[in-house]
Backbone of each chain as nested JSON, in Angstrom:
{
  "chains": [
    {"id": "A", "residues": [
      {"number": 1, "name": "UNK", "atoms": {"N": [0.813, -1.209, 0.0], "CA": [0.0, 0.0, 0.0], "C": [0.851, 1.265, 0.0]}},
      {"number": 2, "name": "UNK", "atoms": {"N": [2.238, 0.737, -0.096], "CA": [3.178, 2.207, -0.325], "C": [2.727, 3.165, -1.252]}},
      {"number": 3, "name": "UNK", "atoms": {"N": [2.482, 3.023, -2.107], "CA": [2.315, 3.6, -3.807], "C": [0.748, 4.257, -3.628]}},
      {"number": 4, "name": "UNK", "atoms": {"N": [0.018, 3.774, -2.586], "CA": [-1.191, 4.288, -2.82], "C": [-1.382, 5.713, -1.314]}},
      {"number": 5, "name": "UNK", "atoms": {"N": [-1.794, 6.346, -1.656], "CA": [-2.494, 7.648, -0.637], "C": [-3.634, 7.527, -0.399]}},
      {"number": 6, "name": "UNK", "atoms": {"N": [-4.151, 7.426, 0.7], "CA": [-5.494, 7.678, 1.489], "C": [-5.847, 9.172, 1.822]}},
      {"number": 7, "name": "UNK", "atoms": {"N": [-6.608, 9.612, 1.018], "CA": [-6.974, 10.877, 1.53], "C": [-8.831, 10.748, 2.668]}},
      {"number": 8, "name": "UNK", "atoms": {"N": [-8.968, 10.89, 3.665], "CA": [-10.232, 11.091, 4.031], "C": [-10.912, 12.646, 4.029]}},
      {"number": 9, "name": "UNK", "atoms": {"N": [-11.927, 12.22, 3.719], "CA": [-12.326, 13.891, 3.103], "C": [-13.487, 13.514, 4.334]}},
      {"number": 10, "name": "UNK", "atoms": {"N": [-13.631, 14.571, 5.524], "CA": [-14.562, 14.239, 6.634], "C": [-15.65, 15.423, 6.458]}},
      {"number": 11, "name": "UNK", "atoms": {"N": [-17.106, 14.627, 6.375], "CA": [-17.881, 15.841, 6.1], "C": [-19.138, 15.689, 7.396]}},
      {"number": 12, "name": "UNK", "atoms": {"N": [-18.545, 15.771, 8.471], "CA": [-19.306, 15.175, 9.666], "C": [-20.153, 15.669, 9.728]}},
      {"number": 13, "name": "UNK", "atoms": {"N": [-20.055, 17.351, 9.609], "CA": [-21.081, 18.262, 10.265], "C": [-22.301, 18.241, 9.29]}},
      {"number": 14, "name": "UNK", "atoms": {"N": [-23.22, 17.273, 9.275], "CA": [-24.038, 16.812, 8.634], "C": [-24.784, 17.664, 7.99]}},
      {"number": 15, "name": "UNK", "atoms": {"N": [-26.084, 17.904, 8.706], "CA": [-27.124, 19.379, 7.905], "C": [-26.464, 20.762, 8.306]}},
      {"number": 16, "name": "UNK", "atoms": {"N": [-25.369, 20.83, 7.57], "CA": [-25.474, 22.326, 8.192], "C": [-26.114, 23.128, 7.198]}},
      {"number": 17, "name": "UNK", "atoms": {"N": [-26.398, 24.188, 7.867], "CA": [-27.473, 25.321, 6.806], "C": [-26.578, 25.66, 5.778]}},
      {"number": 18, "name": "UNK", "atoms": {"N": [-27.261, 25.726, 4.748], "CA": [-27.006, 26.506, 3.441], "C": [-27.221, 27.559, 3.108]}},
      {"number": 19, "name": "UNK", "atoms": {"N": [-26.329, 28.465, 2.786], "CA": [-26.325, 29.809, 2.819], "C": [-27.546, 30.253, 0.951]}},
      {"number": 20, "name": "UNK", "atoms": {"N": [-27.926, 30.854, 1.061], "CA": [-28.44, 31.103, -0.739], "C": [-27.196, 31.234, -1.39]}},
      {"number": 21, "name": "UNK", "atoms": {"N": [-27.908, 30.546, -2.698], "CA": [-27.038, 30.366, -3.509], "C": [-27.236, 30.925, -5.134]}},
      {"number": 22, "name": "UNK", "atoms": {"N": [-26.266, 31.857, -5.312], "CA": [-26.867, 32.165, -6.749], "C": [-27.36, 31.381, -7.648]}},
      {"number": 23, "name": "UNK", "atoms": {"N": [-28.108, 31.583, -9.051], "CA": [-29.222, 30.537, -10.146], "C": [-27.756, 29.813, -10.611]}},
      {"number": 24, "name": "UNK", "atoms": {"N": [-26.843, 30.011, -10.544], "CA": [-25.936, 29.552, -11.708], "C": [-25.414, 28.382, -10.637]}},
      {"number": 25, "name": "UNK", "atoms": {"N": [-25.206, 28.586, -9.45], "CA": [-24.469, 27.375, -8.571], "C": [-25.657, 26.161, -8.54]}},
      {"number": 26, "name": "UNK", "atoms": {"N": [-26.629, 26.607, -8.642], "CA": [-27.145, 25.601, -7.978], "C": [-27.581, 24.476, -9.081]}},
      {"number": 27, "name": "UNK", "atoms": {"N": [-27.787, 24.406, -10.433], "CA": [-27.293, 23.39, -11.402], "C": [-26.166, 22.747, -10.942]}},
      {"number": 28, "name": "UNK", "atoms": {"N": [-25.315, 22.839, -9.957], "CA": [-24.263, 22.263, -10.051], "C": [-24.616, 21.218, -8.911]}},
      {"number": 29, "name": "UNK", "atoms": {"N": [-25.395, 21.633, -8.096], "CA": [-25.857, 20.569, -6.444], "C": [-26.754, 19.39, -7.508]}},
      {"number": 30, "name": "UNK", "atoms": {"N": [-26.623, 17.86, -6.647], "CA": [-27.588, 16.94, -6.684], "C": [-27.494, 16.581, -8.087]}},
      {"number": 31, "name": "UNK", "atoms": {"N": [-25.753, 16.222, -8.561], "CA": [-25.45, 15.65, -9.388], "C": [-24.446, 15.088, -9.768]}},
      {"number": 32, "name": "UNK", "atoms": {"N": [-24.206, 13.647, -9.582], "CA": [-23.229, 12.752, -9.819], "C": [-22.781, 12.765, -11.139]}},
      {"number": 33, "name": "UNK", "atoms": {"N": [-21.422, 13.376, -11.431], "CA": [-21.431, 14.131, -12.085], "C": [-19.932, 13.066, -12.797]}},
      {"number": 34, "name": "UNK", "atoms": {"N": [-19.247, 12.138, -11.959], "CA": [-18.105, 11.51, -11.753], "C": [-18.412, 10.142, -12.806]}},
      {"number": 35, "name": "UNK", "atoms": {"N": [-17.43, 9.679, -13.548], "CA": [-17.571, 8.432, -14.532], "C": [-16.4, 7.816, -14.519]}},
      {"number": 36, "name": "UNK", "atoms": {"N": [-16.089, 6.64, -14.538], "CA": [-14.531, 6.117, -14.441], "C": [-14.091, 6.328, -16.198]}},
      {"number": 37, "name": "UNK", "atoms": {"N": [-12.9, 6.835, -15.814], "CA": [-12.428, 7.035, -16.832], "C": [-12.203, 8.659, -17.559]}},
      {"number": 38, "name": "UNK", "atoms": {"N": [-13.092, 9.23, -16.382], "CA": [-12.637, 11.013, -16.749], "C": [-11.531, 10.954, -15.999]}},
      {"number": 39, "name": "UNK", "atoms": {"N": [-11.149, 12.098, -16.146], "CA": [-9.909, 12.644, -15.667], "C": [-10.681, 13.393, -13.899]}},
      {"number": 40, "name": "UNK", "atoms": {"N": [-10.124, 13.666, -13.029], "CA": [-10.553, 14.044, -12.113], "C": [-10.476, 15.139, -11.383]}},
      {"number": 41, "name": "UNK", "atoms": {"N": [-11.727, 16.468, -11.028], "CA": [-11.099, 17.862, -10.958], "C": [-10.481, 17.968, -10.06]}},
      {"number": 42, "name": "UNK", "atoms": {"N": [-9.436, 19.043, -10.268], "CA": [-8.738, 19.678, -9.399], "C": [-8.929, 20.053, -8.254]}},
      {"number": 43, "name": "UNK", "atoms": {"N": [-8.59, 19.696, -7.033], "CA": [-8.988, 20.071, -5.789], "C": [-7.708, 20.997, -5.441]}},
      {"number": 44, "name": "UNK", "atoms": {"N": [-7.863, 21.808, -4.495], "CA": [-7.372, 22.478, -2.896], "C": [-7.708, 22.128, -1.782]}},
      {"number": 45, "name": "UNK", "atoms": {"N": [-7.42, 21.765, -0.775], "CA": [-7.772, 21.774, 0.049], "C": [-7.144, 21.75, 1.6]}},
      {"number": 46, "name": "UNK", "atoms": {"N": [-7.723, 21.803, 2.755], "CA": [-7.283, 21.96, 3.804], "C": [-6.596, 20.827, 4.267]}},
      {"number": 47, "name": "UNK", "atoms": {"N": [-5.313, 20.511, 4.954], "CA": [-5.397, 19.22, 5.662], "C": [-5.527, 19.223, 6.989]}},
      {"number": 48, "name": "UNK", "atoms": {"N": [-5.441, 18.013, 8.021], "CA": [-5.894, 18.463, 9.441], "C": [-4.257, 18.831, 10.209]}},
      {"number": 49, "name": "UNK", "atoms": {"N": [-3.499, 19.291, 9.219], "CA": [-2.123, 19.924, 9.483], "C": [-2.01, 20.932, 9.105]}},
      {"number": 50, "name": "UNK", "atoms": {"N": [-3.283, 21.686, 8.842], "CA": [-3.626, 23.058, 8.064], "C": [-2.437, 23.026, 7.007]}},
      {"number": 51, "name": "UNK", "atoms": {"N": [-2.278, 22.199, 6.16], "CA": [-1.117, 22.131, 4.804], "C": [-2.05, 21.786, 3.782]}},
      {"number": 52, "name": "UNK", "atoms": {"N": [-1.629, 22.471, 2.251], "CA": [-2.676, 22.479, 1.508], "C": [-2.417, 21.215, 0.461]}},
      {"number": 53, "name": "UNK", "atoms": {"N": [-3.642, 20.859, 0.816], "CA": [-3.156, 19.386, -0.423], "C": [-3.835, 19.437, -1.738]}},
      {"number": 54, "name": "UNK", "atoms": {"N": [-3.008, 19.228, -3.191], "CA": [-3.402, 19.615, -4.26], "C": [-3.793, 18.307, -4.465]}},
      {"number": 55, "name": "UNK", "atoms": {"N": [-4.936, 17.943, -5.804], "CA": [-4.775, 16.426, -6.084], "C": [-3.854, 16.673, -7.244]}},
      {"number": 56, "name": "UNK", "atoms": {"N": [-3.446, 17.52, -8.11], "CA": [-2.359, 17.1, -8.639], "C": [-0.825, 17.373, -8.056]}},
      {"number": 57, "name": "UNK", "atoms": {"N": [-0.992, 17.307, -6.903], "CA": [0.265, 17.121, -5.971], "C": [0.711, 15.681, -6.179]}},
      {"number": 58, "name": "UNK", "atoms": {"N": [-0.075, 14.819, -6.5], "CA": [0.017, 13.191, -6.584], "C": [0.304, 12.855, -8.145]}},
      {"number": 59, "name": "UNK", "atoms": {"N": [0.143, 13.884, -9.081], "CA": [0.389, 13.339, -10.25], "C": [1.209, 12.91, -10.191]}},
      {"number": 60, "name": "UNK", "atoms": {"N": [1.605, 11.851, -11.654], "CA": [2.477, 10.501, -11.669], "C": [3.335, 10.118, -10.338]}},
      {"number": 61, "name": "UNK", "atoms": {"N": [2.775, 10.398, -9.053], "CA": [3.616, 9.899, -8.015], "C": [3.241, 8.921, -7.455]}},
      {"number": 62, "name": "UNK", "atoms": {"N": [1.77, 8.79, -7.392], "CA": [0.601, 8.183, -6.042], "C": [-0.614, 8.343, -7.018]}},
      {"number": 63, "name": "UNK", "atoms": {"N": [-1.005, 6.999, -6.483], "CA": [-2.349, 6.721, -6.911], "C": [-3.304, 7.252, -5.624]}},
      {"number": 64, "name": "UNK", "atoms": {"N": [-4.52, 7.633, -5.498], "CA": [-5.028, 8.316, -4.662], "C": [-6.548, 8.038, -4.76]}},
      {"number": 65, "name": "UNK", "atoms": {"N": [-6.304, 7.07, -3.382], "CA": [-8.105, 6.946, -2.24], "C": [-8.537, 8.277, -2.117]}},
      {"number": 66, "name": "UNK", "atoms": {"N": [-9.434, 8.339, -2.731], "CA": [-10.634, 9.527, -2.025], "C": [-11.591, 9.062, -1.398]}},
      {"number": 67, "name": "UNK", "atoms": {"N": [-11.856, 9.113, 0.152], "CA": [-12.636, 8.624, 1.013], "C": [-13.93, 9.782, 1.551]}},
      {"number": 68, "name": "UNK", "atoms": {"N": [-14.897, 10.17, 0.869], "CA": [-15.697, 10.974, 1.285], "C": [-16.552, 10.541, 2.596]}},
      {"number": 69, "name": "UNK", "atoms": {"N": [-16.14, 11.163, 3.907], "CA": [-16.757, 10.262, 5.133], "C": [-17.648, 11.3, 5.857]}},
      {"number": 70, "name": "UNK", "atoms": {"N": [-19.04, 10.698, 5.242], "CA": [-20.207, 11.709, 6.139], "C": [-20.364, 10.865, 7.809]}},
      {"number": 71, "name": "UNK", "atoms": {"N": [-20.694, 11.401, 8.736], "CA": [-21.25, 11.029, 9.774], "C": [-20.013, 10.766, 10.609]}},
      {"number": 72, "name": "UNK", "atoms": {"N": [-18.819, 11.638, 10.244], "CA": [-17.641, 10.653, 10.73], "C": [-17.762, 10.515, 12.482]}},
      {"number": 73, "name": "UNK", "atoms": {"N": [-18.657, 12.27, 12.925], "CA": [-18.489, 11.804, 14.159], "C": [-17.216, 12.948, 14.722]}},
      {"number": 74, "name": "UNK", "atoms": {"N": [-16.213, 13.707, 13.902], "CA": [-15.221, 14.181, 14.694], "C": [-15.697, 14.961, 15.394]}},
      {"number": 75, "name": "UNK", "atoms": {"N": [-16.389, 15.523, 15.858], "CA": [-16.952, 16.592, 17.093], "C": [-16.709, 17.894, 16.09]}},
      {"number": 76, "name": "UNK", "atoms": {"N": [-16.599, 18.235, 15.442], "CA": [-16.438, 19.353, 14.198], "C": [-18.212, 19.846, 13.757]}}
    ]},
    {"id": "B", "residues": [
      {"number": 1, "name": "UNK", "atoms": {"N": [-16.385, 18.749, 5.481], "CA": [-16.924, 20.38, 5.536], "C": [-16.456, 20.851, 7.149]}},
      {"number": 2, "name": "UNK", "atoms": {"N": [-16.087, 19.6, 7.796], "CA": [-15.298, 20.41, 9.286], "C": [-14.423, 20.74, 9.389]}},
      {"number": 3, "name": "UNK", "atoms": {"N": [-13.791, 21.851, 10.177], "CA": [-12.959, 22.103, 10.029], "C": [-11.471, 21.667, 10.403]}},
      {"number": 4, "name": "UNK", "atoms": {"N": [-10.211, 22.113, 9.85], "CA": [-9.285, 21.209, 9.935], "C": [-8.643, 20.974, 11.352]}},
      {"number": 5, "name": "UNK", "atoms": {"N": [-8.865, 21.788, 12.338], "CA": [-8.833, 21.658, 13.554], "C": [-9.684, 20.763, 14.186]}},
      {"number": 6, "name": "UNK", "atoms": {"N": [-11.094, 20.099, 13.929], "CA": [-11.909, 19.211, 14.347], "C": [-11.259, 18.181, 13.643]}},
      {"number": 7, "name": "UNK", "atoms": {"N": [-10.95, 18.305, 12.128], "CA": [-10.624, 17.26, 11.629], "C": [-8.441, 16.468, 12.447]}},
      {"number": 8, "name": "UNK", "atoms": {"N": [-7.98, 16.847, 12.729], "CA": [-6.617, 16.897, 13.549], "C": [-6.811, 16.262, 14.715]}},
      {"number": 9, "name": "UNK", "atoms": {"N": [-7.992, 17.225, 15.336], "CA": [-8.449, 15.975, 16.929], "C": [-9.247, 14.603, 16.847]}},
      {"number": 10, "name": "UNK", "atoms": {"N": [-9.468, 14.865, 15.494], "CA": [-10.111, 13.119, 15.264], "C": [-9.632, 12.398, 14.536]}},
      {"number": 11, "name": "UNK", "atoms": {"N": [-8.126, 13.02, 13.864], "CA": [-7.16, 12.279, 13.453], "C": [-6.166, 11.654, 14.83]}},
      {"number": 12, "name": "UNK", "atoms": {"N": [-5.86, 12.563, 15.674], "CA": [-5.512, 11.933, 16.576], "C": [-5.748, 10.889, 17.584]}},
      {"number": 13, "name": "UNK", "atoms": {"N": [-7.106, 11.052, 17.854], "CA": [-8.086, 10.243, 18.214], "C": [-7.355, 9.262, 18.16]}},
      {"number": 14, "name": "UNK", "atoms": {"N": [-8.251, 9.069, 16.454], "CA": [-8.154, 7.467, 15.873], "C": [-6.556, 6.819, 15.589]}},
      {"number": 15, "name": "UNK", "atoms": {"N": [-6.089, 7.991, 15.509], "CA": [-4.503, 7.642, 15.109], "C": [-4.054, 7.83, 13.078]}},
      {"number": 16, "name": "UNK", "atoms": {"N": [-4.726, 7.745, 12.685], "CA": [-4.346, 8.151, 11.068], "C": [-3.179, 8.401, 10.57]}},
      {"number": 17, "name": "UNK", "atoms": {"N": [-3.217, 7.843, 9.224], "CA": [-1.602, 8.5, 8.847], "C": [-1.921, 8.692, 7.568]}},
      {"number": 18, "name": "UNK", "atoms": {"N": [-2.944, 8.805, 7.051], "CA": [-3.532, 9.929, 6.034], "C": [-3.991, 11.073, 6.078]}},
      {"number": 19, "name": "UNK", "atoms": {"N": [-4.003, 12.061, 5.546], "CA": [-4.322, 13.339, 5.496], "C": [-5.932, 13.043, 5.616]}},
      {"number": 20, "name": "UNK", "atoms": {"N": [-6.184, 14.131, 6.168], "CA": [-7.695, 14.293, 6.815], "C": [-8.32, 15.909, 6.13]}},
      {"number": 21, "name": "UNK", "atoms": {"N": [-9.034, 15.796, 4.902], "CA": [-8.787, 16.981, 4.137], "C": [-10.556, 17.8, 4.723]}},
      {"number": 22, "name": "UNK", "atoms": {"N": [-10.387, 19.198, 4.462], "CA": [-11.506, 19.772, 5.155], "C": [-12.15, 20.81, 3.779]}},
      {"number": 23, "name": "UNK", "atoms": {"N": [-13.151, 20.52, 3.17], "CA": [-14.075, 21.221, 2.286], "C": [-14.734, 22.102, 2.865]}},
      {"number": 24, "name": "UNK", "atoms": {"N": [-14.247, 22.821, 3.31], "CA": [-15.412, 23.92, 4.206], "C": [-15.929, 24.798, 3.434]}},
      {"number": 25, "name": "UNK", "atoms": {"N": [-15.854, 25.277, 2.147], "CA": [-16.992, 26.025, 1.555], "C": [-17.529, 25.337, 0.555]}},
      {"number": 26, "name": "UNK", "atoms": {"N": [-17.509, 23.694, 0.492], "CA": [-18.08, 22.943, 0.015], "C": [-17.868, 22.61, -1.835]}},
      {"number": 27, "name": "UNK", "atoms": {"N": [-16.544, 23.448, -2.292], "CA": [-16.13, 23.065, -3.96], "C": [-15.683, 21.895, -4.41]}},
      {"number": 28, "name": "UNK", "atoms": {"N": [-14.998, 21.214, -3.632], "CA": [-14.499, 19.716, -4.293], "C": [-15.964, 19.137, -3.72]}},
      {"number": 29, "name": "UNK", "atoms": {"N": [-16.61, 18.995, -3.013], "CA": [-17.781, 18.405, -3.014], "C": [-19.171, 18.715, -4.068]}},
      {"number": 30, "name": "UNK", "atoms": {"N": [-18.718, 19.982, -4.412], "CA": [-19.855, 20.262, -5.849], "C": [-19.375, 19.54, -7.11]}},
      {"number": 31, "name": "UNK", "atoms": {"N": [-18.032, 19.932, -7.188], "CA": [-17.864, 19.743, -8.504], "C": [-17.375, 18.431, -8.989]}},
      {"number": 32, "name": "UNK", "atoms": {"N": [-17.581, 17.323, -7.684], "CA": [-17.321, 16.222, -7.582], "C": [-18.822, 15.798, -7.735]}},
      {"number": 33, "name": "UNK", "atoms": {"N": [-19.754, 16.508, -7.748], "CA": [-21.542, 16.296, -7.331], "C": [-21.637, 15.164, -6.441]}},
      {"number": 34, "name": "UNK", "atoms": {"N": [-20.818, 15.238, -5.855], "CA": [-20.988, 14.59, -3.759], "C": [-22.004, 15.478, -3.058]}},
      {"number": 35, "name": "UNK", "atoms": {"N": [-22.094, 16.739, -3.16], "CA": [-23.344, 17.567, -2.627], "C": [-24.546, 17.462, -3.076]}},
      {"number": 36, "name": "UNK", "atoms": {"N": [-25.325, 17.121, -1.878], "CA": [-26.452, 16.79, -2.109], "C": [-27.692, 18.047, -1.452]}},
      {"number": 37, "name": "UNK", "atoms": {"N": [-28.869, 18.353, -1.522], "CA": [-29.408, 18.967, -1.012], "C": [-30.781, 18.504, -0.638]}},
      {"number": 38, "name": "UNK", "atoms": {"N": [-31.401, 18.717, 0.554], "CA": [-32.421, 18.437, 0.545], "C": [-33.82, 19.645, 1.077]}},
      {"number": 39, "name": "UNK", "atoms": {"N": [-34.428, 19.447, 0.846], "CA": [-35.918, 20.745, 0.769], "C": [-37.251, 20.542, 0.501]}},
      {"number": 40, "name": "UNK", "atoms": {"N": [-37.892, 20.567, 1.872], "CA": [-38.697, 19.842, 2.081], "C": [-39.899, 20.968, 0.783]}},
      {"number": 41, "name": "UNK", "atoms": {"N": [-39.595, 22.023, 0.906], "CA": [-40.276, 23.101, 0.069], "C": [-39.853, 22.836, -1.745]}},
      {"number": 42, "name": "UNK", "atoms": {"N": [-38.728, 22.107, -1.544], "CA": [-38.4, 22.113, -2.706], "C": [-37.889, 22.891, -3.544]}},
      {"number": 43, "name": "UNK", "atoms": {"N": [-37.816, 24.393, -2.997], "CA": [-37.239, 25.355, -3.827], "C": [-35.626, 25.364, -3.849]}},
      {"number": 44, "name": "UNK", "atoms": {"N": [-35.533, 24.241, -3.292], "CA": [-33.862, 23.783, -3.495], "C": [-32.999, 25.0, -2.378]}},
      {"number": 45, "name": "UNK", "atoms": {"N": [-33.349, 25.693, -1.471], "CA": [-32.864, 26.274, -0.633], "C": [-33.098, 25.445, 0.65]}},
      {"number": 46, "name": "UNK", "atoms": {"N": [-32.352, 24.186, 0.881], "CA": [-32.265, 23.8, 2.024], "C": [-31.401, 23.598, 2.476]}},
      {"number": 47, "name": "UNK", "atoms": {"N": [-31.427, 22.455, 3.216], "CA": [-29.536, 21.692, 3.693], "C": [-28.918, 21.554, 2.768]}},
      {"number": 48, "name": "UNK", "atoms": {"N": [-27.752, 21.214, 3.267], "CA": [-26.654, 20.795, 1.939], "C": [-26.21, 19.269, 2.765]}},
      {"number": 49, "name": "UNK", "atoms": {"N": [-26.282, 18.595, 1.849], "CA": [-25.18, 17.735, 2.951], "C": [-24.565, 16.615, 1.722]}},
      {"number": 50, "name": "UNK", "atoms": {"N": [-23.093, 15.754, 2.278], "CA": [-22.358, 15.206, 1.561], "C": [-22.38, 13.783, 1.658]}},
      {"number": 51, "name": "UNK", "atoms": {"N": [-22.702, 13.068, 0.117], "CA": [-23.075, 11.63, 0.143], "C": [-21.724, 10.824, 0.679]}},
      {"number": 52, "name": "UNK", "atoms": {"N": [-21.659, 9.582, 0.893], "CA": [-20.424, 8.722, 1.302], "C": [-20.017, 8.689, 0.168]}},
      {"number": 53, "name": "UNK", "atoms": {"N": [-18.176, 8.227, -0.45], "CA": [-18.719, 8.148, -1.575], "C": [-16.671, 7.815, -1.802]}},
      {"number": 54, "name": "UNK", "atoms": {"N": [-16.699, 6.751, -2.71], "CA": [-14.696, 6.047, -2.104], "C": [-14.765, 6.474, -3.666]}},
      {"number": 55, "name": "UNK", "atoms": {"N": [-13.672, 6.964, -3.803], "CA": [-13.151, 7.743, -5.209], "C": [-11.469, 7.165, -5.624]}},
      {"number": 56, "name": "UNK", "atoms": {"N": [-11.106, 6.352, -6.169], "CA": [-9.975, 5.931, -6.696], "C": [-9.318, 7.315, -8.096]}},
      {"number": 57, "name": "UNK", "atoms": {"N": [-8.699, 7.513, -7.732], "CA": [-7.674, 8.359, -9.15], "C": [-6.183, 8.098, -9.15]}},
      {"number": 58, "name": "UNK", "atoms": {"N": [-5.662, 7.246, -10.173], "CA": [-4.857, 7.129, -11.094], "C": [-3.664, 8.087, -11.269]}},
      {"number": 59, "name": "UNK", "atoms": {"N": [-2.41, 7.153, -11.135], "CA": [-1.03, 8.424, -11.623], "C": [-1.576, 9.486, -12.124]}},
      {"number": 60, "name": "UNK", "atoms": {"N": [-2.292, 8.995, -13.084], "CA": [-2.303, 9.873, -14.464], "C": [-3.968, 10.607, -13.873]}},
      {"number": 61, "name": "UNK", "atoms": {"N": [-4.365, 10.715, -12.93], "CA": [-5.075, 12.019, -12.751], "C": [-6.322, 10.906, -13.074]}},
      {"number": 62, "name": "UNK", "atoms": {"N": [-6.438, 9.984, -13.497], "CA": [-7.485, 9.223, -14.593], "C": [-8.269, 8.77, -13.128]}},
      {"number": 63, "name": "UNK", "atoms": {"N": [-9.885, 9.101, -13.112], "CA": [-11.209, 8.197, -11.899], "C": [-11.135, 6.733, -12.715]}},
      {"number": 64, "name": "UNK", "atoms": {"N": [-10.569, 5.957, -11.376], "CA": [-10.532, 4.752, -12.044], "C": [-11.725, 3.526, -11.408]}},
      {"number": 65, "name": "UNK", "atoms": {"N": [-12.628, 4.43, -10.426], "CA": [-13.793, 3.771, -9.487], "C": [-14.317, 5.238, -8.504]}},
      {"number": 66, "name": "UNK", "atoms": {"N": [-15.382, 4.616, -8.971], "CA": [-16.678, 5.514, -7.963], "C": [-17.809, 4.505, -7.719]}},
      {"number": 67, "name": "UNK", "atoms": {"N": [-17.602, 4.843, -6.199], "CA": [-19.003, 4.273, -5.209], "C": [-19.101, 5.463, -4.342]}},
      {"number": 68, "name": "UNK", "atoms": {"N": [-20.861, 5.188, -4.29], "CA": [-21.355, 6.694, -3.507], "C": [-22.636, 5.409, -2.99]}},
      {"number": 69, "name": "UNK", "atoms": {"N": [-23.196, 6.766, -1.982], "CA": [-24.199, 6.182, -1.559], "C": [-24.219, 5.703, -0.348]}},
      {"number": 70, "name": "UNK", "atoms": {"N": [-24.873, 4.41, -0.165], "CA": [-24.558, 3.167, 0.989], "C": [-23.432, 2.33, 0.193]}},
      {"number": 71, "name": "UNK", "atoms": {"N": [-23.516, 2.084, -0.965], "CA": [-22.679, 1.284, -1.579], "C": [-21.005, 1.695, -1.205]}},
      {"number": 72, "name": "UNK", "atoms": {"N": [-20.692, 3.107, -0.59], "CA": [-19.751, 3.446, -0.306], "C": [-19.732, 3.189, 0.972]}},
      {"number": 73, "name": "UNK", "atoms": {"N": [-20.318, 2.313, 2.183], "CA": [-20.338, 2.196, 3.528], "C": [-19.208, 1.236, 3.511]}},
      {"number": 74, "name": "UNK", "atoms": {"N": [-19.305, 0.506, 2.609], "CA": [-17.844, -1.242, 2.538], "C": [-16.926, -0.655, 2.192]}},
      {"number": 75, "name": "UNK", "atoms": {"N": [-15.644, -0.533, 2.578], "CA": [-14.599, 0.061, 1.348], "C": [-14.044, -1.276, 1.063]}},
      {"number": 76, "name": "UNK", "atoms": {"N": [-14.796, -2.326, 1.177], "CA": [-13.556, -3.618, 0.381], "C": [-13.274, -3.557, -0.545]}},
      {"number": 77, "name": "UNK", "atoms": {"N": [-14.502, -3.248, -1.71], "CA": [-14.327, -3.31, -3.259], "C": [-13.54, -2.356, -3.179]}},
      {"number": 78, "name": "UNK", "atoms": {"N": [-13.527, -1.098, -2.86], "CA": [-12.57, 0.159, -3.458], "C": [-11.381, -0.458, -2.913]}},
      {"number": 79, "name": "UNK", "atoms": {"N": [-10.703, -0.99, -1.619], "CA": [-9.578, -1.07, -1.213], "C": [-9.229, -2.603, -2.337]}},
      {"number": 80, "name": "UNK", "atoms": {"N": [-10.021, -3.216, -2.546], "CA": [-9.403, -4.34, -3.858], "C": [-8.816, -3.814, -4.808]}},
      {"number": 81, "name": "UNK", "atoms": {"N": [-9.858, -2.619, -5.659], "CA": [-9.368, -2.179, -6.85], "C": [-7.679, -1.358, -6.484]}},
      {"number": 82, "name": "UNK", "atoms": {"N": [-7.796, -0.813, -5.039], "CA": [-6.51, -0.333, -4.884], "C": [-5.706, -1.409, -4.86]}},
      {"number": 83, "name": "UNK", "atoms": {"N": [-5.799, -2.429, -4.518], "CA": [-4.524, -3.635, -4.628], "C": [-4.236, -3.482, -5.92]}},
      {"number": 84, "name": "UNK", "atoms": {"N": [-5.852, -4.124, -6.864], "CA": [-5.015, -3.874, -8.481], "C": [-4.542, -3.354, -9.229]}},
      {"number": 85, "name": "UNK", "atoms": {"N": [-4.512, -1.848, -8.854], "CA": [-3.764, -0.808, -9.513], "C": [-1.977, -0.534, -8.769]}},
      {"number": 86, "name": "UNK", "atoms": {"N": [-1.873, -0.991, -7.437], "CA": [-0.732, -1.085, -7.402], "C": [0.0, -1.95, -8.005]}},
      {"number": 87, "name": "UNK", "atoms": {"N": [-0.521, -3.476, -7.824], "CA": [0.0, -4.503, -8.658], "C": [0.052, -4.048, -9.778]}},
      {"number": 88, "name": "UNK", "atoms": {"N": [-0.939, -3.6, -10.679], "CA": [-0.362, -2.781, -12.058], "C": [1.034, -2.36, -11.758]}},
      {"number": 89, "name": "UNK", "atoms": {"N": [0.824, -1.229, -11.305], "CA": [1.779, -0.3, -11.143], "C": [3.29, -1.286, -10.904]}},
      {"number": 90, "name": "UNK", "atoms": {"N": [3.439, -2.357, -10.114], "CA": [4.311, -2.981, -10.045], "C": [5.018, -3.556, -11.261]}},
      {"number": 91, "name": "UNK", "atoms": {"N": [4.261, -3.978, -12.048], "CA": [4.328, -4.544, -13.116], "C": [5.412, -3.758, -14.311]}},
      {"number": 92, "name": "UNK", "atoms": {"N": [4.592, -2.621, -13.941], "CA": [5.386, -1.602, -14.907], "C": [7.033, -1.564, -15.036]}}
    ]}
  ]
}
């Protein structure tokens, strides 16, 4: 499992309110949008080392788990 | 969507040695369409909230498996396909 990266993406804080959202964002909610075999977008993001992790930080290095974990529970 | 300070104390917790990444204004979860919404009014101004959902990507940037849902509650299948892409990768 050397070669591979686990990223957990923790989305505990379950219902939180939704702020309004302009006409143009919201075509974008409540759609699986992902197919094997696209290429996969670009993320930023936070880590829990406040260090920013790119997903093409992993290009040709690491193959890369994306673990989307609702309900995780961290007290967050 | 918690933040990376909640997310750190529940890395420690559990002990982890993967990065524990925090979406807090919710973009890799849109444009991944992991965001889901629900409204009981329907005018689509309700909760937001984020499906389960094990995402495999490839050296080469390439989605090589998606499970969402409940179907994402097991990670066996996703952690298999990760065996076979390393073994690929070995191969090489």
């Amino acid at each position: 499992m050397k070669h591979m990266l686990a990223l957990g993406l923790l989305a505990a804080a379950v219902l939180s309110a939704a702020p309004l959202m302009p006409q143009a964002e919201k075509s974008q909610v409540a759609k699986m949008t992902l197919k094997v075999g696209d290429t996969a977008p670009e993320f930023t993001l936070l880590s829990d080392g406040w260090k920013t992790v790119k997903l093409s930080d992993y290009r040709g290095k690491k193959n890369v788990f994306l673990a989307v974990y609702v309900l995780a529970f961290t007290g967050g | 969507m918690d933040s990376p300070a909640a997310n750190a104390a529940f890395a420690k917790q559990i002990g982890v040695t993967f990065p524990l990444l925090s979406d807090m204004n919710r973009k890799m979860l849109k444009s991944y369409g992991i965001l889901k919404t629900y409204d009981p009014a329907k005018n689509n101004e309700g909760y937001e909230w984020a499906l389960r959902a094990n995402i495999i990507v490839d050296k080469q940037g390439i989605i090589q498996f998606v499970e969402e849902g409940d179907d994402a509650v097991d990670p066996n299948t996703a952690l298999t396909m990760c065996t076979t892409l390393h073994k690929k990768d070995a191969t090489k």
